[in-house]
C-alpha positions as CSV (number, residue, x, y, z in Angstrom):
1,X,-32.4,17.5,2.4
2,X,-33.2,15.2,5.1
3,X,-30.7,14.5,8.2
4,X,-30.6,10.9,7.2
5,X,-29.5,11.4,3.7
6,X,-26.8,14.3,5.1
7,X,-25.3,12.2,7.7
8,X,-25.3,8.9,4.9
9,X,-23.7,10.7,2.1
10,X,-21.3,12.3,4.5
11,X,-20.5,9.0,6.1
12,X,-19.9,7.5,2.5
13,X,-17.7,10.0,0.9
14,X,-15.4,10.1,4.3
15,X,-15.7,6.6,3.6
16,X,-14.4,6.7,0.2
17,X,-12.1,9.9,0.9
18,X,-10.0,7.3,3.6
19,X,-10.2,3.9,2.0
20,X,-9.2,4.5,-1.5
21,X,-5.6,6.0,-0.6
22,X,-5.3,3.9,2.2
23,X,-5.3,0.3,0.2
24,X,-2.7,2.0,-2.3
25,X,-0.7,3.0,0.4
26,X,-0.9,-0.3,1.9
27,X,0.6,-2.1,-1.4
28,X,2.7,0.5,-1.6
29,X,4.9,-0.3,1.2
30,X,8.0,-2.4,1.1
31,X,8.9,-5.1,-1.1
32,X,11.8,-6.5,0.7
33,X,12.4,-6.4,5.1
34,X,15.4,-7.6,7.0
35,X,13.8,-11.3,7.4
36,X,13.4,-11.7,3.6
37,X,17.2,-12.1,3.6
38,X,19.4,-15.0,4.5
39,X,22.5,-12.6,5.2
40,X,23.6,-9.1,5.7
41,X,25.2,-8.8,2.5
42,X,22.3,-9.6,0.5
43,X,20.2,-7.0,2.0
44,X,22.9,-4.2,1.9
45,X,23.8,-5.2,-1.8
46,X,19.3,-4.4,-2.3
47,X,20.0,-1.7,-0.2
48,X,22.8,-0.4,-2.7
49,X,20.9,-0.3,-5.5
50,X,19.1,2.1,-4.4
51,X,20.2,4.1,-1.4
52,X,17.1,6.1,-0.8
53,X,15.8,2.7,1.2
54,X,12.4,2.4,-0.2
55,X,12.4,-1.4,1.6
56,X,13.4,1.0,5.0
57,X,16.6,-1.9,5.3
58,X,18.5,0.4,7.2
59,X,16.6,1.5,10.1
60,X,19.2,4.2,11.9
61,X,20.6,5.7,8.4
62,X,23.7,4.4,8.8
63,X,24.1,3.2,5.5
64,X,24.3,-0.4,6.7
65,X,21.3,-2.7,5.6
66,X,19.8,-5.1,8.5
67,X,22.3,-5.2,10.8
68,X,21.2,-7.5,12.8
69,X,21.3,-10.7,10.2
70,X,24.7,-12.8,10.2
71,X,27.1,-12.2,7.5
72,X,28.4,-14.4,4.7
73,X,31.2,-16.9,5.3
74,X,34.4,-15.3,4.3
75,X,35.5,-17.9,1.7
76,X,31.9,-17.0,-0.7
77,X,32.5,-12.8,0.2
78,X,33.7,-12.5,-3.7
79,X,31.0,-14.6,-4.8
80,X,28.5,-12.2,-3.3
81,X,30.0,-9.2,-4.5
82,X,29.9,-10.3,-8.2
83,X,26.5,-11.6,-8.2
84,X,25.5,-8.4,-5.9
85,X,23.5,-7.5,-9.3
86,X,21.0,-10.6,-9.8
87,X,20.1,-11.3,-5.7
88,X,16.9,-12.2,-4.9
89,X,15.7,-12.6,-1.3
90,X,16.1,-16.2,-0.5
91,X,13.6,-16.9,2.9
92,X,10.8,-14.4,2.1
93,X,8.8,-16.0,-1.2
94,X,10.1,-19.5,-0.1
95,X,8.8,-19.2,3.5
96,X,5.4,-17.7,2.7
97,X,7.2,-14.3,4.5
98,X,7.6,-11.6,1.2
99,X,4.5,-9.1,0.3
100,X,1.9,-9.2,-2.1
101,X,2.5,-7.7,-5.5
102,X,-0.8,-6.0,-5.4
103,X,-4.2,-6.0,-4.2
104,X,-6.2,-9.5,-3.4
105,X,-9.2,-10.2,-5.5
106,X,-11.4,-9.1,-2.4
107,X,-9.7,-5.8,-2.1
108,X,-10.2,-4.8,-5.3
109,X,-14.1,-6.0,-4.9
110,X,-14.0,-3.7,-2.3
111,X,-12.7,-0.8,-3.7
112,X,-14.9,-1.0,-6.7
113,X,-17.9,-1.4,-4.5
114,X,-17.1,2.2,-2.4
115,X,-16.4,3.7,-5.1
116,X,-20.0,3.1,-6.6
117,X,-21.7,3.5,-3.6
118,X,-20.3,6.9,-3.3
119,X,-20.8,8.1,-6.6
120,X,-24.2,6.6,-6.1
121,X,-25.2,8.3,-3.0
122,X,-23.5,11.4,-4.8
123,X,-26.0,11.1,-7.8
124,X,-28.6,10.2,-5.4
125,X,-27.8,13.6,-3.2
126,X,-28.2,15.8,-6.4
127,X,-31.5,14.4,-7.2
128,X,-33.2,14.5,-4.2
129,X,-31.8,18.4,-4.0
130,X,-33.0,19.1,-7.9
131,X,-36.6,17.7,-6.6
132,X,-36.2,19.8,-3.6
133,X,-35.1,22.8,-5.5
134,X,-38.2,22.4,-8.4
135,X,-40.9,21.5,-5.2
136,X,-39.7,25.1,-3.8
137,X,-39.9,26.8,-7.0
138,X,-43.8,25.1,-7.4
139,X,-44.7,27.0,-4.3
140,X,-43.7,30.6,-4.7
């Protein structure tokens, strides 16, 4: 085989190797951040349901969500702790600020169109080597 074809088909399936787990990984990050929320509470009541922090909401496991944001008024505290259940971030899908649920049309284009050119530079790598392979046997 050819240095060209080597180095291409090489290139491609590092390509492909990289790329696919990366854009999974890249939805797969967090749903909710500190700036989603309008108060402390909110995020630590998120936070609360379920404490292995897959937003990251408490950033020096300290079991205190987002520290940093102001707290509720005291006359609304009961209020927050009976609807702790049914919050929903209030800045981050009004403000433009929350994540994606899942890939954009042009990531997904792009994903399908590795994926093909390195199963097609795989296919394309075991024909040139059956051709190679059936030239040598020709000769001997």
């Amino acid at each position: 085989m050819n240095i060209c074809t080597r180095t291409l088909s090489t290139a491609a399936l590092a390509l492909v190797a990289t790329v696919g787990p990366a854009a999974a990984v890249a939805h797969a990050q967090n749903n909710f951040n500190c700036p989603d929320f309008a108060f402390q509470e909110d995020a630590q009541a998120v936070f609360n349901s379920d404490p292995s922090d897959p937003n990251r909401l408490d950033a020096d496991n300290d079991g205190i969500a987002c520290e940093d944001l102001p707290h509720r008024p005291t006359a609304t505290a009961t209020a927050t702790a009976t609807a702790a259940a049914t919050l929903v971030p209030q800045r981050g899908v009004n403000a433009g600020l929350g994540g994606s649920t899942g890939p954009a049309d042009f990531e997904v284009v792009g994903g399908v169109g590795l994926t093909v050119l390195g199963v097609g530079l795989a296919a394309g790598h075991l024909v040139l080597r059956r051709r190679r392979r059936a030239a040598l046997g020709r000769r001997h």
